[in-house]
N, C-alpha and C positions, 0 to 999 in steps of 0.2 A: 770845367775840363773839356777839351775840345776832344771828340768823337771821331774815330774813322771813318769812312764811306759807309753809310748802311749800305745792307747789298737789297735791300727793297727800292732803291734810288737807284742803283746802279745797273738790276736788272731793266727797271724802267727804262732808263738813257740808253743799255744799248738793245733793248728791243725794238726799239721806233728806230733806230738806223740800221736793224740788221734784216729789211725789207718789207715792216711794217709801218702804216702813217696811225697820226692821231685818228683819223675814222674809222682804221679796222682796229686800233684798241678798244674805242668805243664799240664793235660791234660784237664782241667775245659779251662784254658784260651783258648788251642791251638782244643778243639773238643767242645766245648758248651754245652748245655743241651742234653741229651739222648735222643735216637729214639724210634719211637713210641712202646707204651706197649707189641705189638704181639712180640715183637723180644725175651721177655723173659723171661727166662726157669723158670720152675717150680721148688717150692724149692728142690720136691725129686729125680729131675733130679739133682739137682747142690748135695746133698748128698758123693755120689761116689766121684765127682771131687774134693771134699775139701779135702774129706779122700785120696787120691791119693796126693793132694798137699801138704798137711799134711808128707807122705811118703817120698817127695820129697826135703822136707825142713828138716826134720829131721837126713836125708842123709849127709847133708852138718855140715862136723865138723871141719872145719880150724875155730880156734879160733879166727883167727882173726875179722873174722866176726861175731864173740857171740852176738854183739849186733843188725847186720841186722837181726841175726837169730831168735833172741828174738820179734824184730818186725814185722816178717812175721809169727811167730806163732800167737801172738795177736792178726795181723790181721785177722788169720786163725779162732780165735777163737769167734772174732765176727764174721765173716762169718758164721761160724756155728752158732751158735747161733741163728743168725737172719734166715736161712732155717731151726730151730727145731732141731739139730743133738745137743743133751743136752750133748751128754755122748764125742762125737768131740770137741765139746767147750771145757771140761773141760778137756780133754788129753791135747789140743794144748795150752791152758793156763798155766795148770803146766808141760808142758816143755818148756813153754816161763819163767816158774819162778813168774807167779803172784800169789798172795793173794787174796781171797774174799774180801777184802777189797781194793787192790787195781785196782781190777776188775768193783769193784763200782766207784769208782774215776775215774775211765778209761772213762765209761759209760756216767757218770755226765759230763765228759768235752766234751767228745764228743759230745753232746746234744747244751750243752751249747755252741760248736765253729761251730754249724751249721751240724757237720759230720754226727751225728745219727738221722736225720728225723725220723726213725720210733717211737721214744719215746715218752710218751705223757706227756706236761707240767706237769702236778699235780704229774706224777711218777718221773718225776725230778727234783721236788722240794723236795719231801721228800727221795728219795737218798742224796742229798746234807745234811739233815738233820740228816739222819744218818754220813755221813762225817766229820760236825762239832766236836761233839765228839772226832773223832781219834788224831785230835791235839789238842783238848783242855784240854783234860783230858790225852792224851797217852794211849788209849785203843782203841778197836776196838773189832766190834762180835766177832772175829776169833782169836785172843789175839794176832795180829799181832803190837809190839811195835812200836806206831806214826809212823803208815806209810804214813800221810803225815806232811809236814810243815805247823805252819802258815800262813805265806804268800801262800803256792800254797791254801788250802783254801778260803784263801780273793781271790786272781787269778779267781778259778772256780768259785765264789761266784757275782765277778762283772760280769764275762760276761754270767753266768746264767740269771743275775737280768736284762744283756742289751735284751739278747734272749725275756725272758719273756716282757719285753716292748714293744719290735716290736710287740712281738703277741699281746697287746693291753692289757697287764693286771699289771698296775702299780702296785695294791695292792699286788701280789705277789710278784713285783719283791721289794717291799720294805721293806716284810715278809724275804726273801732271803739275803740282805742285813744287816737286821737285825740282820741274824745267823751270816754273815759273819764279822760283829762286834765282836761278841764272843771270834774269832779267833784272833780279832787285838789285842785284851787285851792282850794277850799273847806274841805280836811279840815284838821284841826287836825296831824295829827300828820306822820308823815316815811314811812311803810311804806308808804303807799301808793304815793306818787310811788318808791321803790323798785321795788316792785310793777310799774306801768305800764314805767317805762324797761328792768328788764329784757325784757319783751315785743318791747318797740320792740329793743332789742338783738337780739334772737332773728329780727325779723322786717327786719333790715338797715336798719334808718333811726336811726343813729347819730348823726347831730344834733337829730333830733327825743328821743332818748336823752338828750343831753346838757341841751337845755335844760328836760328832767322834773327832771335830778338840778339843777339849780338848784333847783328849789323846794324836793326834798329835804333841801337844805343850808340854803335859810331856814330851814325846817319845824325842822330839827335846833337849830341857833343860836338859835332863841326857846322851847326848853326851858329851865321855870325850875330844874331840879336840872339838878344838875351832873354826875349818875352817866346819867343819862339824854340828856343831850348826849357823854357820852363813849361811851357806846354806841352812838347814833345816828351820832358818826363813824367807828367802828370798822364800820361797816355801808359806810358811807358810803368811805372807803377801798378797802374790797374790791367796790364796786359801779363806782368809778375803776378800778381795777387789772383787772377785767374788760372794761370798756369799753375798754382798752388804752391808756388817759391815763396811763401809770406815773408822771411827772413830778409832775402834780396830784398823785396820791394818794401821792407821798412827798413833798410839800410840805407838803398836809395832814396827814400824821404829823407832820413835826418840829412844826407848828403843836402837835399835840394832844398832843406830850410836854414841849414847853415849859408847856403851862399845865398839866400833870396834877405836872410839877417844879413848880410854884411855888403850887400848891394849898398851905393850913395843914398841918403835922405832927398838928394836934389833927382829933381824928373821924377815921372812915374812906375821908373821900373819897378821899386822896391813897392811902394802901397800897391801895383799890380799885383807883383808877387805874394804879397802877402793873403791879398783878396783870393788866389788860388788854393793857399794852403789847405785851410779847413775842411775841402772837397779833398784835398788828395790824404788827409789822413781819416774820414770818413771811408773812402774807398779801404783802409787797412783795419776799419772794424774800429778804428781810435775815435768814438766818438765824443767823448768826456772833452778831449784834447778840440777838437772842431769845432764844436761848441764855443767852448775857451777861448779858442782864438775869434772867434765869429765876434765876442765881446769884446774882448779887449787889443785888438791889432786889426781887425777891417775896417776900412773909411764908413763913416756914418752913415754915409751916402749909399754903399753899397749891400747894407748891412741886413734891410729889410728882404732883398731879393735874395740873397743868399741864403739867408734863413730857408725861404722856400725851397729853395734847391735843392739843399737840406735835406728836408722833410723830405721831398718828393724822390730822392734819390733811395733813404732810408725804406720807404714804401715801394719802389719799384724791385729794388734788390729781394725784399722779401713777400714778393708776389702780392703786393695790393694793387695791380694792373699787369692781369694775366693775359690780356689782348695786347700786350707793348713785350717785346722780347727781342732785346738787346744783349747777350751773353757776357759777347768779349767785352763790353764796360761797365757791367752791372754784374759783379759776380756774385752767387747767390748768397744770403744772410739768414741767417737762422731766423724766426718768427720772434722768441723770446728775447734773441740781443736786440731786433727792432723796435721793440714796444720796450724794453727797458730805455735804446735811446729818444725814442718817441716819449716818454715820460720825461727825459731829461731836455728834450724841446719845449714841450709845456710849461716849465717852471720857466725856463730862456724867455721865451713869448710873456709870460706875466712880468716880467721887469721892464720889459719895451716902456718907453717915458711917454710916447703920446697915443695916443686912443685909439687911432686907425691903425699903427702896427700894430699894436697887441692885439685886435682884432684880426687882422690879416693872420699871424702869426698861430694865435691857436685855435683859428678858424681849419688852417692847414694840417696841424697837427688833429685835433679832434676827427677830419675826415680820415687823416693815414689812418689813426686806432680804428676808427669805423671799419672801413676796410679790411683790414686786419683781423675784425672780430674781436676786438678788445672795449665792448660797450663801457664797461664802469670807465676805462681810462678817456675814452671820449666823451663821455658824460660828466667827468670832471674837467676836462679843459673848455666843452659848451658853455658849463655852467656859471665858467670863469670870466665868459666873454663881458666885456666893459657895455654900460648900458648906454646906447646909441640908439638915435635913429636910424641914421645910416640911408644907405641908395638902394639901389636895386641889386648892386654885386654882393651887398651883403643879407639882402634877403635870400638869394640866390646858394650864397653860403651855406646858410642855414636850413634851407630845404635840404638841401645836398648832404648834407651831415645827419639829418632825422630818416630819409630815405635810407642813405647808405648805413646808419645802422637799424631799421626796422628787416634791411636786405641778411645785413651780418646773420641775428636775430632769428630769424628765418631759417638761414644755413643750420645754424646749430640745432632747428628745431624747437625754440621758444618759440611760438605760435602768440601766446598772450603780449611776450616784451614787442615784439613786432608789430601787433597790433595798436602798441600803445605808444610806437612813437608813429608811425602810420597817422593816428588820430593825433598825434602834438603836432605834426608837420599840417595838418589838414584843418587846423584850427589856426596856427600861424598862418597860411596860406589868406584862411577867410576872414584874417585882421588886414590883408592890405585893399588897396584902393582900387574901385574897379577900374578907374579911367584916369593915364598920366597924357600930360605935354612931354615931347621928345625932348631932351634938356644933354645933347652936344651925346658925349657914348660914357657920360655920366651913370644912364640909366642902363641898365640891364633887360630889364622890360621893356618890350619892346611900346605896346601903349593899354596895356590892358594888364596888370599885373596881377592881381586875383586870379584870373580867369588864367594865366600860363603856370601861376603859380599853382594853383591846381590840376593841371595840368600833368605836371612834375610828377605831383602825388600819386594821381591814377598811372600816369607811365609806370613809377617803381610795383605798383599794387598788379600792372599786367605782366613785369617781369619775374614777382615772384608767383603767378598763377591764379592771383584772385581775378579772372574776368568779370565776375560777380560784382566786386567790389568796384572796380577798375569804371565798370559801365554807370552804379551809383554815384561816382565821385562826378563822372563824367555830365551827370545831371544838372551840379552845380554851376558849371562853366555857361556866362551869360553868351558868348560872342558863338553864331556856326563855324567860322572860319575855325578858332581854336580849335573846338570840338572836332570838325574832321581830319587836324594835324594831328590830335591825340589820338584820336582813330586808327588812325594808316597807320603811326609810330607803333602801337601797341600789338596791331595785328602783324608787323614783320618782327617784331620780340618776338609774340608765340610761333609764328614760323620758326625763327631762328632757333626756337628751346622744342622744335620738332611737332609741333601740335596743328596742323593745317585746318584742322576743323575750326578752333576758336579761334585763327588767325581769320577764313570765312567769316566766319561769325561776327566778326568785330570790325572787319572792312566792307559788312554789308550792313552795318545795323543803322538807325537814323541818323542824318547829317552827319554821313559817311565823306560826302563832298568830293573834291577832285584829288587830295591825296591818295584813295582809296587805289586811284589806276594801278599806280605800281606796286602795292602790297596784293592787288591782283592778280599782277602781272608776274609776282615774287611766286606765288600761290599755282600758278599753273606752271611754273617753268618747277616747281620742287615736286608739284603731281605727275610732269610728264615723267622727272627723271624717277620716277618711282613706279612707274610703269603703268598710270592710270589716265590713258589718252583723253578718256570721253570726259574726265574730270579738268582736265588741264583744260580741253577746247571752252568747257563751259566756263571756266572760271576767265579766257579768256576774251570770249563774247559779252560778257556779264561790265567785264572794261572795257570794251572797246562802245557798248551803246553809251556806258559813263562817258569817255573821251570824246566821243563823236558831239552828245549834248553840251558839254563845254565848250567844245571848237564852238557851235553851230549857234547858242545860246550868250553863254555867259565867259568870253575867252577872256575878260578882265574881271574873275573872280579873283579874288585877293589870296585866297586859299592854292594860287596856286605859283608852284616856285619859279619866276621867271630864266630864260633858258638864256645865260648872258655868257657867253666865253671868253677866255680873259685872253686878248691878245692886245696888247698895248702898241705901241704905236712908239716909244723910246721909252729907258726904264725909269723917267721922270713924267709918265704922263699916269698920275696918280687920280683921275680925275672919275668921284662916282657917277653910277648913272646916272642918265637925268628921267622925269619922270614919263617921257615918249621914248627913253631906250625902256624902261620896266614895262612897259604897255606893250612893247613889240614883242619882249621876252616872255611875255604872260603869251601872247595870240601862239607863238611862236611855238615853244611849251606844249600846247593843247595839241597845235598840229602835227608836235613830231609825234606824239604821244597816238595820235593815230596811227600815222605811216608805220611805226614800229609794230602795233597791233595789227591790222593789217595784213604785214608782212609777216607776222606771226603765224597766222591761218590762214595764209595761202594764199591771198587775195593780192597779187603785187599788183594790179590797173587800179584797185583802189587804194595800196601804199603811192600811189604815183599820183593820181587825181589829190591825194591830199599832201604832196610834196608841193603841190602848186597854192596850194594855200598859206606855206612859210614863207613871209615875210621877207622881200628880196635885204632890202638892208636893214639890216642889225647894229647889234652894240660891240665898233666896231671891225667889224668883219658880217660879208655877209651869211647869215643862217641856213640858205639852205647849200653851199658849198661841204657844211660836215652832215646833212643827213643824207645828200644823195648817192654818196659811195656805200651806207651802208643797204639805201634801198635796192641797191643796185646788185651787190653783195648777195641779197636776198635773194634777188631775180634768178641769179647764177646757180645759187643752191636751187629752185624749187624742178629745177632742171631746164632751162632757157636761158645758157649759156650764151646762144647767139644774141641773143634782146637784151640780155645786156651789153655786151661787150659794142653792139651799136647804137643804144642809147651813150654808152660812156662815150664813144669816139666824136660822139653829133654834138655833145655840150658842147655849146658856144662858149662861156667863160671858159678860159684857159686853165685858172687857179683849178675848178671843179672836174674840167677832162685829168688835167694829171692828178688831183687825187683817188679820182673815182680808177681809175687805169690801174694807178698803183694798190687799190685796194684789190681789185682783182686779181690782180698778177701774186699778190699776197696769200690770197686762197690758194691760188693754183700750186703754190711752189709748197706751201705748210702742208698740204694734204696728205694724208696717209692713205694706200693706197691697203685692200683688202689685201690680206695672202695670198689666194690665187693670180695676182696682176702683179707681186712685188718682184720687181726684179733681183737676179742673184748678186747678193754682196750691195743691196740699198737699203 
């Protein structure tokens, strides 16, 4: 069943165009929240430097980068903007090429993707309101012709209306939604009205929901393929079944298995269709019938994978991956009806004709019951597994299925059953091979399978709280390198599960190694924000002499993950590293892994002396192009706003002045300014 936009994807796509680059995404995660208010400047000190950056960007006329240059003005122009320079805004914008109108748009999304804090709700609703218009009509103030789409309307429209609900004010965001109905009249296709009605579902106006999925259902019905209307009801189904109309949406099933039966035998529309079904009456709780058909009406070929799909839909609905939340296609399922049809997958999976399915099959099932907390039903479809060798994906299986229920186990507070599959997974682990040959992506393992397979073990043993345990297991393991991945893994668990002490503990303990950095680094950014400075600095420093030693020592430790960005060059250049790109990526790595520390505590002349040590070309693209906007970023925060903004303008490479330019200008414009400086009605 084909899925609508996550809005985790959508927020991403329009965050990076609504005035930030991929280097200031990367500096929210890798520098945290901003330093205290004193550090920054006044808006008619930042004046001069915009206009200077402005200068400096304009300078640059390889076309080939028309479009970086396009977005370092924009960004330039909000910048301006937000310090007063009215007459800077509008130079740098119309030499980026915008329109008032899509100045507004620009604005509105920003707001709405969290970038422009300083706007205030009510002003960004009624921008949006003037937006509506420009695609509904094809007009705009400025007589600029539909400068936007329908769909990107509906786009700013949903995550306007999510914005507006965190801030606590449903009735807006369902005023907002409203307009953005307007827009779906118009669009040709069916996801968007999707789109809009789950909103309105979320936001309680469930007849204003229902009469979206009307148009939905037109929209779907006036597609001219036929694979493409059967998709759109399979959408459409499960957006019924959420809305809580069960009846609709299994009327319109038998509707769309009657015509997918009476489809030609010739071509593949009908064994297409057919291959759909059993997911769409899975979605209506029909799982006897999904099943059934999965046996007797899906191509051979397609029969294994679906199974899985299956399963993993069954566990997802009923919360066996509480980190994945998908609403509007996964509506929720009772635990009991899960694990009854999870029982009826298992018998499914033991008919499989040859070895590696039926392995696959109740490999998958045995883990959903895991999950679920359903031990005995997982322990019988383990037990049932066919006796194989097998590779690595199936030893890998099998840990995964003794972990995850020693975890189950755990939860209900059996202490002993936990224990005792803990010790079965930790006895299979010390039956495989210390040492493989790479044999194609056959193996699982990467070359040491014992040693990762144990691995595994001690990881589930650190996330249900045995560090005790966790550290013995950890003794077995011949290779340092594994050891320190197991290390740093376990201690950002206990971080994660709120315990900073034995996350310390654990990323300082023996052949700790070079993972260790950033569960240090995890470790003083979770101490500063709990208001423990002199613990953060130290947990700091404690990385940054790790870091410095690897730069300065050992910057081709194998323990360490090389830093390779995926920028392809056409989307057929498929081509892995080679073993001088992973050697760059390892030195590369170490060095960013300074400059970030560093710039952590305060030290930007030495984030900058060791900017000079990232490896000019990469895998690639060159490496130090995405660290030096964010050092630079730094620079600005520690309050030497000027030193940066004329390091930015002096880069020679062009690529690096406009990203670095625009990362700045990206601070300047998001900033929230204290109370006493905000001005009235911002």
């Amino acid at each position: 069943m084909m899925r609508p936009p996550t809005f985790r994807g959508l927020v991403l796509c329009l965050a990076l165009t609504a005035g930030g680059s991929l280097a200031t995404g990367r500096l929210v995660a890798a520098y945290g929240p901003e330093p205290p208010r004193a550090a920054w400047p006044d808006d008619e000190a930042l004046r001069p430097l915009l206009r200077e950056a402005a200068e400096a960007v304009l300078a640059v006329e390889d076309e080939s980068l028309a479009a970086s240059r396009a977005e370092a003005l924009a960004s330039l122009g909000d910048a301006q903007e937000r310090v007063g320079d009215v007459e800077g805004a509008r130079s740098s914008r119309e030499a980026a090429g915008m329109s008032p109108s899509r100045i507004r748009i620009r604005r509105v999304r920003a707001w709405a993707s969290g970038l422009a804090p300083r706007q205030d709700p009510g002003e960004a609703e009624r921008d949006f309101g003037q937006i509506v218009p420009m695609a509904t009509d094809g007009k705009s103030p400025d007589a600029t012709p539909k400068p936007c789409k329908p769909s990107e309307v509906v786009d700013i429209g949903v995550l306007l209306a999510q914005r507006l609900g965190e801030a606590g004010d449903p009735e807006a965001a369902l005023r907002v939604l409203a307009r953005a109905k307007e827009a779906v009249v118009l669009d040709a296709g069916y996801r968007t009205a999707l789109l809009v009605a789950s909103q309105q579902v979320r936001f309680g106006d469930a007849a204003a929901a229902r009469a979206t999925l009307d148009i939905a259902r037109r929209r779907i019905e006036e597609q001219a393929d036929v694979n493409r209307r059967l998709e759109g009801r399979a959408d459409m189904i499960s957006a019924l079944r959420t809305l809580g109309d069960e009846e609709a949406a299994r009327v319109l099933l038998r509707e769309t298995e009657g015509v997918i039966r009476a489809l030609p035998e010739e071509g593949n529309a009908r064994s297409d269709g057919m291959n759909r079904l059993p997911k769409m009456f899975a979605t209506v709780d029909d799982f006897a019938t999904a099943f059934r058909l999965l046996v007797t009406d899906v191509e051979a070929i397609r029969r294994h994978s679906l199974f899985h799909d299956l399963v993993l839909l069954i566990s997802l609905r009923a919360g066996g991956y509480p980190f994945i939340s998908e609403p509007w296609n996964y509506p929720p399922l009772r635990r009991e009806d899960a694990l009854s049809a999870l029982r009826l997958a298992s018998e499914i999976a033991k008919a499989f004709p040859d070895e590696r399915s039926k392995f696959g099959g109740l490999a998958a099932v045995a883990e959903a019951q895991a999950r679920l907390g359903d031990l005995e039903g997982s322990r019988a479809s383990y037990d049932a597994f066919p006796a194989r060798d097998g590779d690595g994906r199936e030893a890998h299986a099998r840990l995964t299925i003794l972990t995850e229920r020693a975890q189950a186990a755990r939860r209900a507070g059996d202490r002993a059953a936990a224990d005792a599959e803990l010790a079965a997974a930790l006895a299979f682990a010390e039956s495989l091979p210390r040492e493989v040959r790479r044999v194609g992506l056959a193996i699982q393992w990467p070359d040491h399978p014992r040693d990762d397979a144990i691995g595994l073990v001690a990881s589930a043993r650190a996330r249900m709280g045995d560090v005790d345990g966790m550290l013995a297991d950890l003794r077995r393991i011949d290779e340092p390198s594994a050891r320190s991945r197991v290390l740093a893994e376990a201690a950002k668990v206990r971080l994660a599960a709120g315990d900073p002490d034995d996350a310390t503990r654990l990323a300082l303990a023996p052949d700790h190694g070079s993972p260790s950095i950033e569960a240090l680094e995890r470790i003083a950014d979770s101490r500063r924000r709990a208001g423990a400075a002199a613990g953060s600095e130290e947990a700091l420093r404690i990385a940054l002499r790790e870091a410095e030693d690897v730069l300065e020592h050992r910057p081709q430790d194998l323990s360490i993950r090389p830093y390779l960005p995926n920028r392809r060059e056409s989307p057929w250049d498929s081509r892995p590293p080679s073993r001088r790109a992973l050697e760059t990526g390892r030195h590369a790595a170490a060095a960013i892994a300074v400059v970030r520390l560093r710039s952590k505590l305060g030290d930007v002349a030495g984030a900058f002396r060791a900017v000079e040590q990232i490896p000019e070309a990469g895998w690639r693209r060159p490496f130090r192009s995405d660290v030096l906007p964010d050092a630079l970023t730094w620079q600005f925060h520690r309050g030497d706003a000027r030193g940066a903004f004329d390091r930015a303008i002096r880069i020679e490479a062009a690529e690096e002045r406009l990203n670095s330019v625009a990362a700045l200008c990206y601070l300047i414009s998001s900033h929230i300014e204290p109370p006493a400086r905000r001005p009235a009605g911002g």
